[in-house]
N, C-alpha and C positions, 0 to 999 in steps of 0.2 A: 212589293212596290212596282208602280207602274216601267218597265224595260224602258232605256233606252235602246234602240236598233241602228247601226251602223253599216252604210254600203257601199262599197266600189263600184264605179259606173262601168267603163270597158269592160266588155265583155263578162261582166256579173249582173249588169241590169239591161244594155246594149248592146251588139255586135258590134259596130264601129259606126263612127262618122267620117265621110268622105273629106268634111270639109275641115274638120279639126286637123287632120292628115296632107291635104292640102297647104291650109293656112299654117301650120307647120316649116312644112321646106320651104315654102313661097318667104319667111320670117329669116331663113337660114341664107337666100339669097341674097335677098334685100339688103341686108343689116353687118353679114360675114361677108358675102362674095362667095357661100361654097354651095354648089349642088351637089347634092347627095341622093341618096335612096334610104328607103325604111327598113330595110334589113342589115343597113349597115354596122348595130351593134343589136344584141339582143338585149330589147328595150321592154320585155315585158314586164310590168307592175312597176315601175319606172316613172318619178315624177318627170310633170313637164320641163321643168329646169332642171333635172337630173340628164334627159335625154338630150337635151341641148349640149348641154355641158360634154356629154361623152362622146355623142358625132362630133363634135369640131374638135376632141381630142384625137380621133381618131382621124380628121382629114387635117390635124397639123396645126390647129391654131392653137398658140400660146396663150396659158392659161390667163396673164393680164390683159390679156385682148379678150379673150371669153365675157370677164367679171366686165370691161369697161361697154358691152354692148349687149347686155341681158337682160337689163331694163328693156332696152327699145328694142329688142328681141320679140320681148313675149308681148311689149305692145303693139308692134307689128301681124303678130301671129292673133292677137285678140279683133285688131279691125280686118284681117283677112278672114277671120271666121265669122263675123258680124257680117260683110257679105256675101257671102258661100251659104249659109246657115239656112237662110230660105228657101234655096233649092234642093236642100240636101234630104238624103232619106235618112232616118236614126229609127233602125228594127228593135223593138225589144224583142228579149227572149225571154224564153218557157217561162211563164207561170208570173210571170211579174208584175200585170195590172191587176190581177186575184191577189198575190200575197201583201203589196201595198194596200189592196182595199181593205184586208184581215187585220193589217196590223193597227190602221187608220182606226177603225170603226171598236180595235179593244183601246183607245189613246194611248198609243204610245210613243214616245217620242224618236222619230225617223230623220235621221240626217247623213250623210255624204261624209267620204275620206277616201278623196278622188285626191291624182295627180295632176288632175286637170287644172288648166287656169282657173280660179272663180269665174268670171264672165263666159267662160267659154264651158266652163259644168254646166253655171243655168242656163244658156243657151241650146247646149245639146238635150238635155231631158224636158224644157217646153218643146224644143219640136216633137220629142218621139211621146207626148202629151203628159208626163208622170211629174212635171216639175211640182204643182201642187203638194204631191205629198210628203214635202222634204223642208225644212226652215230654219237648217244651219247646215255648219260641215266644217271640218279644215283640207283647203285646197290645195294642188303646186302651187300657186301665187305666194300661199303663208310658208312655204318650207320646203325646202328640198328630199328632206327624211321624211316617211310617213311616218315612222313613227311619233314622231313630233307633230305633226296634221293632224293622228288622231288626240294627242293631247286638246290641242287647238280645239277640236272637234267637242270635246267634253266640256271645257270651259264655255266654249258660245253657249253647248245647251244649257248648264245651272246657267247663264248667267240670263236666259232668255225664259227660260221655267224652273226657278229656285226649288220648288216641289221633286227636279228629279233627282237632286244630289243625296248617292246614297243609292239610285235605281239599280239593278242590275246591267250589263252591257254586252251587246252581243257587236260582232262586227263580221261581217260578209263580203266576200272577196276570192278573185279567182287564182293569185298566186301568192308565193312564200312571203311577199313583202308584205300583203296584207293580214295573212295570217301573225306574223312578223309585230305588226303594228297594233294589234289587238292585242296579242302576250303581252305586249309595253305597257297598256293601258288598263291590263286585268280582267279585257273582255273573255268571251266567251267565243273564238274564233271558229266560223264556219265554213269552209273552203266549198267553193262548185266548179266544178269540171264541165267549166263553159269557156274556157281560154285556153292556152298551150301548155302550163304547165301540165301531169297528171295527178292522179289520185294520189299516187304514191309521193310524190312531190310534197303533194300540201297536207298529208299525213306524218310525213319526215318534219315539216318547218312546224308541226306541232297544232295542226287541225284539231280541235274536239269535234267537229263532225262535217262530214264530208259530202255532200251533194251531188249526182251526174248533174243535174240542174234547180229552177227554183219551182216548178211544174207543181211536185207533188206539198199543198199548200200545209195542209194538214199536219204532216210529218215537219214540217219546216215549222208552224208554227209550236207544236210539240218541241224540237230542238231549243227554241227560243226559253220556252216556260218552263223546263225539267231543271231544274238548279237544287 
C-alpha cells in the first residue's frame, strides 16, 4: 500500500525561522508582560503551547493566568509572524527538496506533525518554497501532546484520501518527542541528527532508524519501503 510519510519541520526539514522566534517573545510581552529569552527552558521538540506554558512557569506566572491568556497568546504570536515572515530567511537542509520530490512523484501521502501553530507551519515552509508538498498534519494549534498531533495527523489524511487507511506510516523527526509520537501512532519512526538532541538520544526513545541527515535520498527512501 501506498505509505503515508510524516515530518517535523524545526530543524528536520528547516534550520529555523527568525521570525517564528521573534513573533514568539514579542506574543509573551504583549499578552503576559514578561520578557524572557530562548533558552530559558529547554524547549526542544516542544509544542508551541507546551513552550508557552513552561516559560511563564518558569518566570512566575500562575498557571490560571497562563490558561486565561493563551488564546490571544498564540493569536498574537500568529499576526507577528504574518508580518516578519516576508522578510525572513527559512534554510532547508541536506537533502530535502530531492527526497520530497522522490516521495511526491512515487504518491505518497506527505503531511506535517509540527508543534508549530498551523498558520504559522504554512507560512514558514511557503517561504522556504516546499509548502506544495504537504496537504494535512496535526499542529500545536490542535494539541499540546504530539503525540496526539500525530493522531490528529492520521485522521485528516483517511479523511482527505479514504484510499490510505491501512497504508503503512513512517514519521521523521529530529528528537525523542517525535520519535515519541510515531511509537503512539504505529509509525515507523526515523530520527536525523539535524537538531540537539544525539544519535544516542533518539536510539534510546526507540528510533528504528537513525539519519546524520535527509542528504543521502536513496538510503532514506529505502528506510521508508523495507517493512
Amino acid at each position: 500500500m501506498t505509505p503515508i510519510v510524516l515530518f517535523d519541520i524545526d530543524k528536520t526539514l528547516v534550520a529555523r525561522s527568525r521570525a517564528h522566534l521573534t513573533a514568539f517573545f514579542a506574543a509573551l510581552r504583549e499578552v503576559y508582560g514578561v520578557q524572557t529569552e530562548p533558552n530559558v527552558i529547554t524547549h526542544h521538540g516542544m509544542t508551541d503551547q507546551q513552550i508557552i506554558r513552561e516559560v511563564l512557569k518558569v518566570k512566575g506566572v500562575h498557571e490560571a493566568a497562563i490558561a486565561a491568556g493563551l488564546s490571544r497568546c498564540m493569536a498574537v504570536m500568529i499576526e507577528r509572524f504574518n508580518a516578519l515572515i516576508p522578510s525572513d530567511t527559512v534554510e532547508l537542509l541536506p537533502g530535502v527538496i530531492p527526497l520530497l520530490g522522490a516521495l511526491l512523484e512515487r504518491g505518497m501521502f506527505l503531511g506535517l506533525v509540527t508543534g508549530n501553530l498551523e498558520p504559522i507551519a504554512w507560512g514558514k515552509l511557503a517561504k522556504a518554497g516546499i509548502g506544495r508538498y504537504f496537504s494535512f498534519g496535526g499542529f500545536g494549534s490542535d494539541h499540546i501532546d504530539r503525540r496526539e498531533m500525530a493522531a490528529t495527523a492520521i485522521r485528516r489524511c483517511h479523511e482527505k484520501f479514504p484510499l490510505s487507511k491501512g497504508s503503512p506510516i513512517t514519521l521523521f523527526g529530529d528528537t525523542p518527542y517525535d520519535i515519541a509520537a510515531g511509537l503512539a501512532i504505529g509509525a515507523r519512526s526515523i530520527g536525523v541528527c539535524t537538531g540537539y538532541p544525539t544519535r544516542e538520544q533518539l536510539q534510546s526513545a526507540g528510533a528504528d532508524v537513525v539519519f546524520d541527515n535527509l542528504a543521502d535520498t536513496q538510503a532514506v527512501l529505502a528506510a521508508i519501503l523495507d517493512r
